[in-house]
C-alpha angles and dihedrals in degrees: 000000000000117000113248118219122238118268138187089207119068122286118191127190117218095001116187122232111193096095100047093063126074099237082044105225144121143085128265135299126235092235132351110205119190108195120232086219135304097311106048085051090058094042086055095054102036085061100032113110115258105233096057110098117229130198124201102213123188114189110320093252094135104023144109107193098197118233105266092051134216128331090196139073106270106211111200113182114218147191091333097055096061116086132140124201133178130201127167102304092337128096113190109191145184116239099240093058109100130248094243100054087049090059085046102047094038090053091049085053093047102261136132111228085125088135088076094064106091092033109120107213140041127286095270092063097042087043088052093045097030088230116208140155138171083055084294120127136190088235091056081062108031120125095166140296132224127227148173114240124220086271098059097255121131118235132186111226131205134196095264085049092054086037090210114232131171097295098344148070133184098253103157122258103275111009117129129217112212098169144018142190123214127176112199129169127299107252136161113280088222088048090042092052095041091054086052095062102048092051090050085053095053094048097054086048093052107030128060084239093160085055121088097251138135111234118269108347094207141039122244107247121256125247091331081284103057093224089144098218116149093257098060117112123219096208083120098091121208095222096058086058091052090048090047099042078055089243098130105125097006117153150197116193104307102350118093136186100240103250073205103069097351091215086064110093112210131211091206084179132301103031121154118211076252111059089046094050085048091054093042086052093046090051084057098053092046093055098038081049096042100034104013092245136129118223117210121208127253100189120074116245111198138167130027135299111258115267 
């Protein structure tokens, strides 16, 4: 057994992860470790053995974690690492607050992050995907984000260095952001609310946002061809493949297409991880066969079947 180094923060041994994630599911992981602060987090993983995987984990808003869990150190930043901070046209957050109160706190202070509003999830996650919706981007808004590599050392990272892509960067295996910095338009605190809410609105008429889901379950495809260059567009919508793969409402087990928004995968109660990554693969399977496309997932699958 590898021996573990000493922290001030919380480290847990076969933590299970179930109920950390949305769809609530998933087995345990090898080691949950909680940091103190900064630098107990570099500390950790100045003195953690190399060749022990590790795994930064938000809140769980866009994530399977398969049955037989995580051979890995799963590393979830906390109270300390949520900060949000306002200057002029600049927020500057901690990767644990969640995408919602930055929009918040941004509008109050006269910025437009509204974007964030309907992301499910913290900063670390929307940074890491680079989230958007309402044709926004995280990328549109990125100054630079701060992070703590696999050897403990802290790094500054810009957006060449994440080399922002439709729901992905390049951020090395390991590392783990703890901070980042955007600068968005000037707009009026009352407009910005009242844009929030609308949007809000829209999203519960239109989402099954009562359900346990994840959030999309699949990218839109670029361009028709997925190539992924800057110039792809993304007006070919994954849900119009499921409905017309006949795959609304479709289940496994437990796991069930939302008859709601069909893109959106449901836990209705007693689904394993993986009964949801069969139907998504099913699903797949249904819209490559029915429109010759491959659909990519959006939701992070992570960990091993159970034996």
């Amino acid at each position: 057994m590898t021996q573990m180094p000493q922290v001030r923060g919380k480290l847990t041994e076969n933590r299970e992860l179930a109920d950390l994630t949305w769809l609530r599911v998933g087995g345990p992981a090898d080691w949950f470790f909680q940091p103190a602060d900064l630098d107990d987090l570099c500390t950790f993983l100045k003195a953690l053995d190399p060749s022990v995987p590790t795994f930064p984990m938000g809140v769980g808003s866009n994530l399977i974690v398969r049955d037989g869990g995580l051979r890995a150190v799963v590393i979830r930043m906390g109270r300390g690492f949520n900060s949000i901070e306002v200057e002029g046209n600049r927020v500057t957050v901690g990767v644990a607050a969640l995408d919602a109160h930055v929009a918040r706190k941004a509008a109050q202070a006269g910025v437009d992050l509204t974007f964030l509003r309907t992301i499910p999830g913290a900063i670390g996650g929307a940074v890491r995907m680079n989230a958007g919706c309402y044709g926004a981007y995280v990328a549109d808004v990125f100054v630079e984000a701060r992070a703590v590599t696999r050897a403990g050392e802290v790094v500054t990272l810009t957006a060449d260095d994440l080399n922002f892509q439709y729901r992905q960067t390049d951020l090395p295996e390991g590392w783990v952001i703890f901070e980042a910095t955007f600068e968005a338009p000037s707009g009026d605190p009352q407009e910005l609310a009242d844009l929030m809410e609308a949007q809000l609105a829209k999203r519960d008429a239109t989402q099954p946002t009562k359900d346990r889901t994840a959030g999309s379950t699949f990218r839109n495809p670029a361009g028709f061809s997925s190539t992924g260059q800057a110039d792809d567009v993304h007006d070919l919508k994954a849900w119009k493949l499921i409905d017309d793969a006949g795959m609304r409402g479709a289940r496994v087990g437990g796991a069930q297409m939302s008859e709601k928004h069909s893109n959106f995968m449901i836990n209705t109660g007693g689904a394993t991880a993986a009964d949801l990554e069969n139907l998504g693969e099913d699903v797949r399977k249904k819209v490559f066969q029915n429109s010759g496309i491959e659909l990519v997932w959006e939701i992070k699958r992570i960990g091993e079947p159970s034996a």
